[in-house]
Backbone bond lengths (Angstrom), bond angles and torsions (degrees), N, CA, C in turn:
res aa  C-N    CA-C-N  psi(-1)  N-CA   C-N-CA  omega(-1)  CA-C   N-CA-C  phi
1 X - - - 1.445 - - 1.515 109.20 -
2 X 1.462 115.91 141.31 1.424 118.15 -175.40 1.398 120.65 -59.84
3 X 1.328 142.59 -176.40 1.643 124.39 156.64 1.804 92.79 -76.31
4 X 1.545 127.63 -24.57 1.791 102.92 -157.09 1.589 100.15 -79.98
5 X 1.438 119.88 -26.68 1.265 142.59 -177.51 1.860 95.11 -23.61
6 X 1.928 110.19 102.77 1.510 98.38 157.40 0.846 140.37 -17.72
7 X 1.588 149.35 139.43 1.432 140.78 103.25 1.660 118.27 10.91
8 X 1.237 96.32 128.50 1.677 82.61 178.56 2.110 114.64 -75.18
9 X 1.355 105.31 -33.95 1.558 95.47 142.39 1.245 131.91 -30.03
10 X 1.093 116.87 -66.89 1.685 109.62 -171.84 2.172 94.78 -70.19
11 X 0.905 116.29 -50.09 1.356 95.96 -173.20 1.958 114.34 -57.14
12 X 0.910 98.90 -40.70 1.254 103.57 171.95 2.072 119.58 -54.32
13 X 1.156 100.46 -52.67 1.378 87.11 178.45 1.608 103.36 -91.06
14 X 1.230 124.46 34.43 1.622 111.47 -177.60 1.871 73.75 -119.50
15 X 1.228 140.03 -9.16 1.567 129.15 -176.14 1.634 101.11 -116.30
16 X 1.211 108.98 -13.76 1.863 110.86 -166.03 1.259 118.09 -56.83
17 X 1.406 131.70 0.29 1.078 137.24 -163.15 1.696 110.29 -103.76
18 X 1.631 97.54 -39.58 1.512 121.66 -162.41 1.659 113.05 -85.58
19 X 1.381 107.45 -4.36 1.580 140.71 -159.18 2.010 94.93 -89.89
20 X 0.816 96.89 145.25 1.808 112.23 179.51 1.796 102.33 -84.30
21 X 1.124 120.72 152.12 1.363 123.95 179.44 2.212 96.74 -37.14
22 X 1.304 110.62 -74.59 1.525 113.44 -161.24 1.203 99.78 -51.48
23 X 1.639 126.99 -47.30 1.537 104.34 -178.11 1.363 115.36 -73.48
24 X 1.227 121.46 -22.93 1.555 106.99 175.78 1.425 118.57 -53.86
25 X 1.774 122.26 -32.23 1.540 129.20 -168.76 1.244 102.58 -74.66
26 X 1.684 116.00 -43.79 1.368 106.06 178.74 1.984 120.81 -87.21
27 X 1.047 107.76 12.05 1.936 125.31 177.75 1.668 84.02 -84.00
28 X 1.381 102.23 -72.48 1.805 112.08 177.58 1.544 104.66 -23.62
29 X 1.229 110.02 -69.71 1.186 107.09 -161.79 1.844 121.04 -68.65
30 X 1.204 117.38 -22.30 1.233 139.50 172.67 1.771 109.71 -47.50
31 X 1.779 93.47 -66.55 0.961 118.94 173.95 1.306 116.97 -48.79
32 X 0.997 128.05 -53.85 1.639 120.81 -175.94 1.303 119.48 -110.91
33 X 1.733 118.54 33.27 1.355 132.22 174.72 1.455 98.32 -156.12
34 X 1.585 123.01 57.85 1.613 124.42 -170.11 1.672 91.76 -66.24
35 X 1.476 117.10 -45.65 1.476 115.74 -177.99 1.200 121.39 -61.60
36 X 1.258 148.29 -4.88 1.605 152.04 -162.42 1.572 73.65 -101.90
37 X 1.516 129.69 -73.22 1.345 133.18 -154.43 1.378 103.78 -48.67
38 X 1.330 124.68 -51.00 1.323 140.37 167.36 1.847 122.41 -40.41
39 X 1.290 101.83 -41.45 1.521 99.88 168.64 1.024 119.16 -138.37
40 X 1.282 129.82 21.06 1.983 124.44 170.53 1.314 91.46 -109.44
41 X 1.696 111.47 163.71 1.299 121.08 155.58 1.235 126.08 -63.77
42 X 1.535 129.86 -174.23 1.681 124.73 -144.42 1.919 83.08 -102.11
43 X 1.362 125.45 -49.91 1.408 115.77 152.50 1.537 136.05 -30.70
44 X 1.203 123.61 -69.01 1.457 125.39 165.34 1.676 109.42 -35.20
45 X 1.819 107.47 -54.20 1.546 116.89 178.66 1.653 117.06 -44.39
46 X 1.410 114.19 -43.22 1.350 137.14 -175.17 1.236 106.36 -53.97
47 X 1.474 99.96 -59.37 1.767 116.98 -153.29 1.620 100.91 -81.55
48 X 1.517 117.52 3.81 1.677 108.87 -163.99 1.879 97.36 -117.61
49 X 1.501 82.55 -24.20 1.672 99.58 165.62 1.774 136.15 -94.57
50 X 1.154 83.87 -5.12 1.993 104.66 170.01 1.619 89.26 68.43
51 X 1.056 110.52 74.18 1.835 100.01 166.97 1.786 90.21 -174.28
52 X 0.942 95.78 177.37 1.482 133.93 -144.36 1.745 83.38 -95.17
53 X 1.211 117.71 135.57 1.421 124.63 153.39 1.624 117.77 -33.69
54 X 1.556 92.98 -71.70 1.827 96.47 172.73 1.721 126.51 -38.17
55 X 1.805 91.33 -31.75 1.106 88.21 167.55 1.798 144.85 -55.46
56 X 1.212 92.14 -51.77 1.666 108.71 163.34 0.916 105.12 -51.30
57 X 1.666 131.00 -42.01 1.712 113.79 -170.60 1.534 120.42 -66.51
58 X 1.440 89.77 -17.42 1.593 102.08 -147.77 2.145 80.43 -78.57
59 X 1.417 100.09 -46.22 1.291 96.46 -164.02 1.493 119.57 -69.16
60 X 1.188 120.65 -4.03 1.377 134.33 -176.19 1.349 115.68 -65.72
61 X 1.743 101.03 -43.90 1.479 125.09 173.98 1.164 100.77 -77.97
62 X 1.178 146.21 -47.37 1.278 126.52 -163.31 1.634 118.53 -70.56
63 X 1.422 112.90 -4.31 1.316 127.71 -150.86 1.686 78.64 -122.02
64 X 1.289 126.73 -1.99 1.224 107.60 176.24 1.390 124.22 117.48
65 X 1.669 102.03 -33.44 1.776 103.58 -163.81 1.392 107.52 -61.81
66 X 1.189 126.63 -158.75 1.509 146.46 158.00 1.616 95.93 -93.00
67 X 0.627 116.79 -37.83 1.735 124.03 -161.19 1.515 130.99 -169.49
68 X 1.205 129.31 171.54 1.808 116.20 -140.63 2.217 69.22 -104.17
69 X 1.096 145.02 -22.54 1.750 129.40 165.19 1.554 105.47 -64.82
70 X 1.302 129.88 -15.11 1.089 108.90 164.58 1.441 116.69 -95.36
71 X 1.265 121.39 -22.31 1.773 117.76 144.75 1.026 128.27 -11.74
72 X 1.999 96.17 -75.26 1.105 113.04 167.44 1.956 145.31 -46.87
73 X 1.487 103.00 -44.21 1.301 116.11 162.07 1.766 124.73 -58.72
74 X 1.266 113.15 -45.77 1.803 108.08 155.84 1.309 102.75 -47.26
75 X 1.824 145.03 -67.78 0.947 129.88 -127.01 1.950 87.89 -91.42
76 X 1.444 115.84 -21.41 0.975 83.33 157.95 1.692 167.40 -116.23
77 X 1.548 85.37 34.63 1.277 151.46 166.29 1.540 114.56 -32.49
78 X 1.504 88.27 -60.91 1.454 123.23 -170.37 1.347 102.39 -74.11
79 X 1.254 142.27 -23.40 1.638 154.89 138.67 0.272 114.04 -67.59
80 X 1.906 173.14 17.70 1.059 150.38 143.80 1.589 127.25 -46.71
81 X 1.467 137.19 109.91 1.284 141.87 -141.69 1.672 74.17 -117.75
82 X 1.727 98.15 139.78 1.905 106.13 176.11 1.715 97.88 -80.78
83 X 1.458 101.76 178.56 1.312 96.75 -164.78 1.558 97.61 -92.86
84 X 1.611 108.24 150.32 1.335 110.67 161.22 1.291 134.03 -50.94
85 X 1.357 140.29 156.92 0.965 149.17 155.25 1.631 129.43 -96.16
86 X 1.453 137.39 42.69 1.381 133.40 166.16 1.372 91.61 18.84
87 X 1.492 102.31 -97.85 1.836 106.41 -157.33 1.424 118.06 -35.14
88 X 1.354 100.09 -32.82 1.877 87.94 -161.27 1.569 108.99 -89.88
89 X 1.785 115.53 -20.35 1.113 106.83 155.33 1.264 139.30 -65.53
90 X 1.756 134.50 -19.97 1.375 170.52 -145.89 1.806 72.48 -107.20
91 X 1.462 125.27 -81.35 1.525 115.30 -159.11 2.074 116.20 -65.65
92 X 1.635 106.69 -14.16 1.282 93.25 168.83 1.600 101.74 -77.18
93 X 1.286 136.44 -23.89 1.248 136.59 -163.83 2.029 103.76 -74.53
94 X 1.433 92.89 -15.89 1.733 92.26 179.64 1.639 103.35 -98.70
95 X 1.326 105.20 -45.38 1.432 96.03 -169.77 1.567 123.35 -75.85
96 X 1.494 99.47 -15.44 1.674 114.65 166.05 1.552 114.48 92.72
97 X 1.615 103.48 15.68 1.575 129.32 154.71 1.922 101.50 -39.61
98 X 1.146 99.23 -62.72 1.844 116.18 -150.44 1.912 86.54 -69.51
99 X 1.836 89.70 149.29 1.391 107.42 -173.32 1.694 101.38 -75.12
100 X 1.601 95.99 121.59 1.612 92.40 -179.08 1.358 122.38 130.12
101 X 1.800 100.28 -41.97 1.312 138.21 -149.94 1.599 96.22 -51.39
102 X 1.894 99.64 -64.27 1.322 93.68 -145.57 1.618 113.66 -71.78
103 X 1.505 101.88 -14.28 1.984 83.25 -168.81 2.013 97.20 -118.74
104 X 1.058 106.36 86.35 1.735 121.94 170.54 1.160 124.59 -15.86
105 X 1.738 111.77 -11.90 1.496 120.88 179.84 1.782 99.60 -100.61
106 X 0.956 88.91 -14.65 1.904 88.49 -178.36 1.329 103.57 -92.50
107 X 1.450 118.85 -10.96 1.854 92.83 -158.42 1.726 101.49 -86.21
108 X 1.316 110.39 -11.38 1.265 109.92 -176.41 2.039 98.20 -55.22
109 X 1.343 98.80 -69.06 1.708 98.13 161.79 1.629 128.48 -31.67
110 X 1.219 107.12 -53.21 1.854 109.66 177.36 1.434 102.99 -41.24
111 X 1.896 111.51 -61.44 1.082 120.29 -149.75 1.644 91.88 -73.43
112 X 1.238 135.01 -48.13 1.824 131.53 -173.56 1.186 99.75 -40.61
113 X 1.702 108.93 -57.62 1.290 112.72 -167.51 1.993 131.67 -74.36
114 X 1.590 98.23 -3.40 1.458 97.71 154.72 1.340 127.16 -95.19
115 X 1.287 112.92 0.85 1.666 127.67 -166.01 1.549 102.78 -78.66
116 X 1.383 91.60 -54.50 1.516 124.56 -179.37 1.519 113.26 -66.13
117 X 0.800 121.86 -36.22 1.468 138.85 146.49 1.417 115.28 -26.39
118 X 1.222 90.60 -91.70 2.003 112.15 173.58 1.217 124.21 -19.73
119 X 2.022 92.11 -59.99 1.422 124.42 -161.33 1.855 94.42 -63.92
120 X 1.447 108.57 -29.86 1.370 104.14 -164.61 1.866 103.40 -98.21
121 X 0.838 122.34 -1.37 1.341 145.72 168.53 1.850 117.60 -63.70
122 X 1.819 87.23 -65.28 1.466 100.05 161.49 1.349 118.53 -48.12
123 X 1.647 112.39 -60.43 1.241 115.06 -160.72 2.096 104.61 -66.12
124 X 1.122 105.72 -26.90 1.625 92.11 -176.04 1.523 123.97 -103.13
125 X 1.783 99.58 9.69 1.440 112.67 171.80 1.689 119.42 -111.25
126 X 1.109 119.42 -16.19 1.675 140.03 -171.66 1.648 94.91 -74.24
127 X 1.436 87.50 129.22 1.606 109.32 174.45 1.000 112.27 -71.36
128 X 1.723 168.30 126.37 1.660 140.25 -136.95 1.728 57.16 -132.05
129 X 0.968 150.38 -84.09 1.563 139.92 -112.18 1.836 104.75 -79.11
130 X 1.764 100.05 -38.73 1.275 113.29 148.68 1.751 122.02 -32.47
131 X 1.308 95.63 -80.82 1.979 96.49 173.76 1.122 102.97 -72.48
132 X 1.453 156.14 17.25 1.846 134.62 144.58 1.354 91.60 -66.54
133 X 1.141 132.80 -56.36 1.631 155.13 -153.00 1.628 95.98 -70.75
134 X 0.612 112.11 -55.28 1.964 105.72 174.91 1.476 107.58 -64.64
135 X 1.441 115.04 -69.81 0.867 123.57 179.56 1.760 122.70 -47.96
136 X 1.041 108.91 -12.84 1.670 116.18 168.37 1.442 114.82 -95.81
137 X 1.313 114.95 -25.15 1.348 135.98 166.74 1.914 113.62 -57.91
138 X 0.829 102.96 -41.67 1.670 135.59 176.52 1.682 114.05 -67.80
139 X 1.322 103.05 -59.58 1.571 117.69 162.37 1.595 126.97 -46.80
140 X 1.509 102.75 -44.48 1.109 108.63 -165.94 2.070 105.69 -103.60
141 X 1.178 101.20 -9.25 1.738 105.08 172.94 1.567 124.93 -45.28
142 X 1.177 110.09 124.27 1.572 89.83 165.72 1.723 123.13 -76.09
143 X 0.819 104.02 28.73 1.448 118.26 176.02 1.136 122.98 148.64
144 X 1.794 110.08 132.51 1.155 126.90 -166.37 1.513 106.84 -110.83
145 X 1.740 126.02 126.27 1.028 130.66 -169.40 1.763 108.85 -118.29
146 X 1.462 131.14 125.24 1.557 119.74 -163.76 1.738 88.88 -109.70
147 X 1.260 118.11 131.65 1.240 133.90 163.19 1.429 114.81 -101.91
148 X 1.386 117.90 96.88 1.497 113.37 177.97 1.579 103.23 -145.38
149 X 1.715 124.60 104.66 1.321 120.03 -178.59 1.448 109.14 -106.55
150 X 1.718 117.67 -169.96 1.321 98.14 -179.99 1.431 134.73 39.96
151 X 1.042 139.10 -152.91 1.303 157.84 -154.86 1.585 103.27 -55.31
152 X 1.449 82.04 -52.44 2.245 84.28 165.07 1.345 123.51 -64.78
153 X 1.652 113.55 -17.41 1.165 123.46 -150.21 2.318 99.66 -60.61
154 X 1.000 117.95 -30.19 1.161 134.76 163.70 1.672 125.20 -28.40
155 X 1.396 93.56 -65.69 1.469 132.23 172.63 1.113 109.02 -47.99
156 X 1.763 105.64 -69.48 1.438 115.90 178.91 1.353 113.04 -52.52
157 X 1.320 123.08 -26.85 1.894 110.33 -166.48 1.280 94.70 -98.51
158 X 1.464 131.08 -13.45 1.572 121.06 162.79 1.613 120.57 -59.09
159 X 1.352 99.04 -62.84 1.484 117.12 173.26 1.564 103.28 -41.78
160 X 1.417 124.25 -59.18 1.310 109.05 -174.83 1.343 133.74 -77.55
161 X 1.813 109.86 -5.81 1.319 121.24 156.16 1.386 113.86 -65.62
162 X 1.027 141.87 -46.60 1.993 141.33 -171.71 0.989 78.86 -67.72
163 X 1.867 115.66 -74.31 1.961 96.34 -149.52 1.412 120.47 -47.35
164 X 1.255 137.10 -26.77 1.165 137.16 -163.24 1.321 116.75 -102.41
165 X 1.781 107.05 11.20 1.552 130.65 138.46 1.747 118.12 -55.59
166 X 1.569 94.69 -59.53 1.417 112.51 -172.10 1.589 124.81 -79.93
167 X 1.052 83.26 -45.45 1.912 106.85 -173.40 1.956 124.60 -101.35
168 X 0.832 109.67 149.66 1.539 108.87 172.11 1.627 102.51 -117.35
169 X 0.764 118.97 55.55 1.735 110.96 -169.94 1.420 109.07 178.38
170 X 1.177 114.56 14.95 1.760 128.94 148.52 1.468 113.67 -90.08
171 X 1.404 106.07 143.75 1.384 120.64 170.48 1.487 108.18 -150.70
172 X 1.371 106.70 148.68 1.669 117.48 166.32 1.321 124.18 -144.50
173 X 1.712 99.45 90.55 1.679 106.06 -160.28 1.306 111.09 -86.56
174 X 1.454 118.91 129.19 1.870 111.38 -155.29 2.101 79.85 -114.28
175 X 1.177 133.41 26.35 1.279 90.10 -176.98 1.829 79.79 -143.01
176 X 1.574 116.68 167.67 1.853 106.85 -161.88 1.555 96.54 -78.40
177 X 1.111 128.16 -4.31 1.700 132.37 -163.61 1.870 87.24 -93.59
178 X 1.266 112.74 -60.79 1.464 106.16 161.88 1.491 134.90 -33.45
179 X 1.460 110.19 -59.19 1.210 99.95 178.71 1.182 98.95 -72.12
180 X 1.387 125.28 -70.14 1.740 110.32 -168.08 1.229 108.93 -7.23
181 X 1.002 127.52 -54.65 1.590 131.54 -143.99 1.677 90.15 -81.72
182 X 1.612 121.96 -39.54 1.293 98.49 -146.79 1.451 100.16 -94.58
183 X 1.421 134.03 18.20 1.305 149.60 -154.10 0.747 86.65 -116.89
184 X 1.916 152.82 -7.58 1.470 125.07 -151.60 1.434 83.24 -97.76
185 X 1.787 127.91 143.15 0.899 156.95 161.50 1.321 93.18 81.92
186 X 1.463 154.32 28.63 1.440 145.75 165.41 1.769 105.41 -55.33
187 X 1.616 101.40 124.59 1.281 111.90 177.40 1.641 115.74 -128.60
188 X 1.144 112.70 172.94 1.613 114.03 141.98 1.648 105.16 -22.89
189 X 1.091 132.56 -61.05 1.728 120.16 -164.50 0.955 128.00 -68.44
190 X 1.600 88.02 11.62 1.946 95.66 -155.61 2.370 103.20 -120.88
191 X 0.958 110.08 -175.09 1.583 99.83 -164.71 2.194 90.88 -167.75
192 X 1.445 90.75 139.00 1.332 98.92 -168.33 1.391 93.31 -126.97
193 X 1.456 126.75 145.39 1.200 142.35 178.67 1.697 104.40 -108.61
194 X 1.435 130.27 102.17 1.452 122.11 166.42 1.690 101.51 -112.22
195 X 1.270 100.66 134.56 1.441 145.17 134.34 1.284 136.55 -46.03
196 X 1.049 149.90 35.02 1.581 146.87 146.85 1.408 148.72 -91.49
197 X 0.992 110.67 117.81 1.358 116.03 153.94 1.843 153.06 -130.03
198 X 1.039 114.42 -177.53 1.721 99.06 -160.60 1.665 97.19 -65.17
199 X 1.619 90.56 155.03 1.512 155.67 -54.54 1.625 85.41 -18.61
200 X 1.995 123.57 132.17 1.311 123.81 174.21 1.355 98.48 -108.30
201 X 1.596 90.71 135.90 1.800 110.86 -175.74 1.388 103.63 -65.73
202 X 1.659 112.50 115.64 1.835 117.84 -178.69 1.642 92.76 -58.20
203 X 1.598 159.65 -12.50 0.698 145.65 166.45 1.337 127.40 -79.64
204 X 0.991 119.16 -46.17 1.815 114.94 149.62 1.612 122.14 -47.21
205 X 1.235 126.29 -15.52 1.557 138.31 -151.07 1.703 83.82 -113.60
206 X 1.408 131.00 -25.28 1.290 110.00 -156.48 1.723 80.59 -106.54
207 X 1.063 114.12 -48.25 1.820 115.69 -165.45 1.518 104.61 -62.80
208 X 1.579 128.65 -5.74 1.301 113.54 -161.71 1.503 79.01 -102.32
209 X 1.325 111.71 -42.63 1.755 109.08 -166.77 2.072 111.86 -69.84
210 X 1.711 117.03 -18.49 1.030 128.36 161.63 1.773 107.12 -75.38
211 X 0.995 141.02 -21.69 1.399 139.68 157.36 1.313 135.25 -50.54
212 X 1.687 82.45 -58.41 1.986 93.34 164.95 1.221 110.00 -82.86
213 X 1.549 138.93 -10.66 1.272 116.93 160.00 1.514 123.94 -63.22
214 X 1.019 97.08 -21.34 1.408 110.70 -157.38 1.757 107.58 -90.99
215 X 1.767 121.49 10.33 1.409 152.17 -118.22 1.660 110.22 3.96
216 X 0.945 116.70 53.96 1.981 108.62 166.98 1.396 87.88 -72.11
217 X 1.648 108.51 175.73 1.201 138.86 162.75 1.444 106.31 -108.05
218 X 1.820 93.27 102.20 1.485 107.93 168.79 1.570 143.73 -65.27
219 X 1.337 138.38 83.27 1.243 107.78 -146.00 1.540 99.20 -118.44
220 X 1.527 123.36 115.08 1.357 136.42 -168.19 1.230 114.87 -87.34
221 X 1.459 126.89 113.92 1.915 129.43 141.97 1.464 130.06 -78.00
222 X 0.978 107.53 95.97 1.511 110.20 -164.81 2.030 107.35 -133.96
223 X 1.458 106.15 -152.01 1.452 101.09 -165.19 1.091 114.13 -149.64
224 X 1.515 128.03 28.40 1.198 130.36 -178.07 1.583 113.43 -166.50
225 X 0.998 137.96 172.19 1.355 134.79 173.73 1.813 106.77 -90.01
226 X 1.258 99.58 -27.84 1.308 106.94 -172.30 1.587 119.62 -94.59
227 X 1.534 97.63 4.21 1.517 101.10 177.39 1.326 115.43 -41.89
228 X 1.060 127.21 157.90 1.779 122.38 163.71 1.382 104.28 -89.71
229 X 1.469 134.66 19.07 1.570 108.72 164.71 1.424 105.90 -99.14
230 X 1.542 125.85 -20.70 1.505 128.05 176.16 1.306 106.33 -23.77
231 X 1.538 121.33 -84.28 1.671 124.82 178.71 1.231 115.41 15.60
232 X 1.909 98.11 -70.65 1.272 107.11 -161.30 1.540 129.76 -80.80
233 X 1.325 94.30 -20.88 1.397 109.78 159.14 1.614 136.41 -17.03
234 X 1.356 121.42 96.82 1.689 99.11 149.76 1.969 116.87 -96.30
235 X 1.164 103.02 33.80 1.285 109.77 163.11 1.749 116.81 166.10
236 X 1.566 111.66 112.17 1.364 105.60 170.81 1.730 133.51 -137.33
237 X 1.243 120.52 159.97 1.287 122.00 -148.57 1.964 94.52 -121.29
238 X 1.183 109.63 128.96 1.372 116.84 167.23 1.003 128.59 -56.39
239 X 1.244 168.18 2.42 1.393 156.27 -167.30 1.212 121.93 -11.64
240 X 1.503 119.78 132.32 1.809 103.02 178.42 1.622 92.44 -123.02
241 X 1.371 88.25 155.02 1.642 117.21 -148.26 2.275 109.14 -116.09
242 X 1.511 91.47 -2.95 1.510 100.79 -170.30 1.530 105.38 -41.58
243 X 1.618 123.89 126.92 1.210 123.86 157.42 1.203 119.70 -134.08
244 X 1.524 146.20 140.24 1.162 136.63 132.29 2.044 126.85 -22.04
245 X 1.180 88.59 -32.98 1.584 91.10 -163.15 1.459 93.54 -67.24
246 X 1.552 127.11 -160.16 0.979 127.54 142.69 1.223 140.32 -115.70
247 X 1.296 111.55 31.97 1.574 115.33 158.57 1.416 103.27 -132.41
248 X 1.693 117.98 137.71 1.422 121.03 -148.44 1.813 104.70 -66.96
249 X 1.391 129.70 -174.63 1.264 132.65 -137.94 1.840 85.61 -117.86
250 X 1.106 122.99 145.01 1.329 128.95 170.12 2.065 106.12 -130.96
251 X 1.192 84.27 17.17 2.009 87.33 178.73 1.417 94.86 -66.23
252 X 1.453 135.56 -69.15 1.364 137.15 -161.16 1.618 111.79 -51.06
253 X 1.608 100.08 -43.73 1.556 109.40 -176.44 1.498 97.80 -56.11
254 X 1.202 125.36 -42.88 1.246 105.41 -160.79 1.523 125.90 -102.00
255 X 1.354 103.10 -2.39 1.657 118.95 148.73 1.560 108.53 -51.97
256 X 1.674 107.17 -53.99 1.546 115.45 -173.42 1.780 107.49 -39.06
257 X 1.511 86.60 -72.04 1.747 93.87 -177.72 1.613 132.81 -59.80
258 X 1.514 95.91 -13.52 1.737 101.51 167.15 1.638 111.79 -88.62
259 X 1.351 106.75 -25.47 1.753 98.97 170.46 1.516 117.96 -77.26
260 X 1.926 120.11 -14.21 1.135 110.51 -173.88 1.544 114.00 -107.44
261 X 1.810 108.82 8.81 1.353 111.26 150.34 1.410 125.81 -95.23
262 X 1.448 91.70 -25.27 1.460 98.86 151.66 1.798 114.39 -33.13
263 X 1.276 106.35 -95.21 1.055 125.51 -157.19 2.307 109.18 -46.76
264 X 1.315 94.56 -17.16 2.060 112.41 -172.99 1.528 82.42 -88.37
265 X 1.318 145.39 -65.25 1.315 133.73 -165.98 1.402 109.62 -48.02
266 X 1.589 110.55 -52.15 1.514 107.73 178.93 1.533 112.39 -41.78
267 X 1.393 99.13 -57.04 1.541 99.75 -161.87 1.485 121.05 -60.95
268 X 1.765 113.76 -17.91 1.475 141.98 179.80 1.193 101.60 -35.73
269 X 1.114 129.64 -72.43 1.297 138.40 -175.78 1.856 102.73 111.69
270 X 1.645 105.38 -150.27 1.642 109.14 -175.31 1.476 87.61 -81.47
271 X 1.897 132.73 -16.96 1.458 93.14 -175.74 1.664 104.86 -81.03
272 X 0.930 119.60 -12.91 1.486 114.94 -174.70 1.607 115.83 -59.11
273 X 1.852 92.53 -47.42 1.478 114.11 178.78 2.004 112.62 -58.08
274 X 1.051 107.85 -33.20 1.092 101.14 -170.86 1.890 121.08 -99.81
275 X 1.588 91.16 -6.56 1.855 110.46 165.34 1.461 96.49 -76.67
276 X 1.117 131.65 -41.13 1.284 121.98 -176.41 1.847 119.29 -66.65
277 X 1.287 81.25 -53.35 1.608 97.01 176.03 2.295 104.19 -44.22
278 X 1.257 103.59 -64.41 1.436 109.69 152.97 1.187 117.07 0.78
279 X 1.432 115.92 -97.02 1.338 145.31 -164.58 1.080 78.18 -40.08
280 X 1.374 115.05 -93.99 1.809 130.24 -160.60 1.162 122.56 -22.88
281 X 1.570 121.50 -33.89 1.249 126.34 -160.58 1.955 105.15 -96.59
282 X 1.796 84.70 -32.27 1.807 97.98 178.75 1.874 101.10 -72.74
283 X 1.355 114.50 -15.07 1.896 107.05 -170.13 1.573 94.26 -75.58
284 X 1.726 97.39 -59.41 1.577 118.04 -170.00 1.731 99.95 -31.88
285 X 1.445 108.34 -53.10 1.473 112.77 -146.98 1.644 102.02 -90.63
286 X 1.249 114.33 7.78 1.693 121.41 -178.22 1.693 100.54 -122.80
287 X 1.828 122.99 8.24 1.282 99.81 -177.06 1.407 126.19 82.27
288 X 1.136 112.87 6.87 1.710 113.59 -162.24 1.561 82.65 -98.89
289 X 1.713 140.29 5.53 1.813 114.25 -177.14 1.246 90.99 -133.96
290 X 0.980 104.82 129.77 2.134 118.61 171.38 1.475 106.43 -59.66
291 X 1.367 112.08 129.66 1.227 120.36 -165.64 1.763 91.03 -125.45
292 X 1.160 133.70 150.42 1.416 149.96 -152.96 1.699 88.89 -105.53
């Protein structure tokens, strides 16, 4: 899409007139939910707009596109966040620009208070019926793969420490000899966990979009609408990342990912309960827990 390329607003009410009652409800709805279009599937879009799948297609064309993904690409267009700068946030943090900056006894506060922020951000922007729906997707995979490099790379080796409390069928291969390997036979049955956020690691961005080629079920944590891992997505969740510091905040992300193993243990059942029990008894009995 060009930079002069409309708003999908303005195209919409410059055609809204010429539109049949059903496409007008779902133009409406386009229009004043550019972000749903931007990261749900064309189903979810349908069902939040009371119309018919066909419908959206139908309206895509009428609005001009080739197709209801090129809909989609303006709206998510309209998100696109510029790229960070590390350094220049690191130099408001010296010169005492950055919120917090200047008095060292407060930033402990700045920083609580963007976490808390986020955390409350998540909680009043997260699709819950959306994440049952992933998260059951996840449950039922024959294998679950976590993509988190760089900056996530953290995340990712947490996540793959619990699961491999609970699960035998998690992996998180951080090196390309790894994944190779863990891609061999990736299907439809299979479900990938990516990790990114700004500055987003082009290596997480290429393996999530080689996943869904490959048909896994992609399911993205990230921090913007405009991330570049959305695309690949068959399902993604916002995270907000606001920090004082200068490298962005991963507190919320990682609330995210402890409520959505949360929520796979529940569903585990006694075999889950008793893989865990396992572990515990195999750490205890190898020395791995400080005993008084």
């Amino acid at each position: 899409m060009s930079a002069s390329e409309p708003m999908i607003q303005h195209r919409v009410a410059h055609r809204f007139d010429d539109l049949s009652p059903q496409l007008q409800r779902a133009a409406r709805y386009v229009a004043e939910h550019p972000e749903e279009i931007a990261t749900r599937s064309l189903r979810r879009v349908a069902d939040a707009a009371n119309v018919a799948p066909q419908t959206m297609s139908r309206l895509a064309r009428a609005l001009d596109f080739e197709g209801y993904e090129d809909l989609r690409d303006i709206c998510r267009a309209q998100f696109r966040t510029p790229t960070i700068r590390l350094s220049d946030r690191a130099g408001a943090l010296q010169d005492g620009t950055a919120h917090g900056a200047r008095d060292q006894n407060a930033f402990l506060y700045a920083q609580s208070e963007a976490s808390v922020a986020n955390i409350q951000q998540l909680l009043n922007t997260t699709d819950l019926s959306a994440l049952r729906a992933s998260v059951d997707r996840l449950s039922k995979a024959r294998r679950v793969i976590v993509i988190a490099t760089m900056g996530a790379g953290g995340i990712g080796e947490y996540l793959d420490y619990v699961s491999a409390f609970a699960f035998n069928n998690w992996s998180h291969p951080t090196t390309p000899a790894a994944w190779a390997r863990a891609i061999i036979g990736l299907g439809e049955d299979d479900a990938v966990i990516v990790i990114t956020q700004a500055p987003y690691a082009h290596q997480s961005v290429e393996r999530a979009r080689h996943a869904r080629q490959l048909g896994a079920y992609v399911m993205s944590i990230t921090d913007a609408i405009g991330s570049p891992v959305i695309p690949a997505s068959s399902a993604s969740f916002i995270v907000p990342s606001e920090s004082p510091q200068f490298f962005p905040s991963y507190v919320a992300t990682l609330l995210f990912i402890e409520s959505i193993m949360g929520m796979l243990v529940r569903r585990g059942g006694p075999a889950v309960k008793k893989r865990v029990a396992a572990a515990e008894t195999a750490n205890a009995s190898w020395g791995d827990y400080w005993h008084t």
